[in-house]
N, C-alpha and C positions, 0 to 999 in steps of 0.2 A: 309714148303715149302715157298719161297722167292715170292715173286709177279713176279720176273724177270722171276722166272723159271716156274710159269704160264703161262706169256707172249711166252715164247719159245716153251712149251708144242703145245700152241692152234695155235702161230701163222704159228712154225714151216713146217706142214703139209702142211697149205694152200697158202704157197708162189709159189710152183712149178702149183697149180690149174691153174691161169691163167681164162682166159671168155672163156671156150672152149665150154661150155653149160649152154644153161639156168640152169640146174639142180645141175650140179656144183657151180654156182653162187648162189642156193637157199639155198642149203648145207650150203655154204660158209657162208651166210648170218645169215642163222640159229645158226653157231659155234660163231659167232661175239655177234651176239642177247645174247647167254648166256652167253659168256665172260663179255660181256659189263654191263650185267645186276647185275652178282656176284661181279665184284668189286667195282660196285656202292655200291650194298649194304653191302661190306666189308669194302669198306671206311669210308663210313658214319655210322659204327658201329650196322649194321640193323641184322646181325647174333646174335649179345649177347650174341656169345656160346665164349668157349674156343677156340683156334688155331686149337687143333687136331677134335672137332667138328666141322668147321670152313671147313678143310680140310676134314672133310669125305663127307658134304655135297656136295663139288667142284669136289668128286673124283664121287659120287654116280650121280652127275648133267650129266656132261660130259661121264661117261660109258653108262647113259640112253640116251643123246644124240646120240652118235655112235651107237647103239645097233641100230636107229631108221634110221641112216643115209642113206641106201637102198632107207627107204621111201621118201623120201626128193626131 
């Protein structure tokens, strides 16, 4: 999976959010938070796994983030 089509995954969803609510916002915040955090340390080569390991950890990150987004 291409970085772009991360970028589309994560940012996709949250264009139409908007400041409707605090909680929305915190949501939102929290998707950014993780986003922002994995391709730091994809960039900077902080994984030192393979791609497809790589890729399970972004997939396992992001399904426990939603799974949580209720609480948010």
């Amino acid at each position: 999976m291409t970085l772009s089509t991360r970028v589309a995954i994560v940012t996709g969803p949250s264009s139409g959010i908007g400041a409707a609510t605090a909680r929305l916002l915190a949501a939102q915040g929290a998707l950014h938070s993780t986003f922002h955090g994995y391709v730091t340390l994809e960039t900077a080569g902080g994984f030192g796994r393979t791609e497809r390991e790589v890729d399970a950890y972004w997939s396992r990150g992001l399904h426990a983030l939603l799974r949580q987004w209720s609480a948010l």
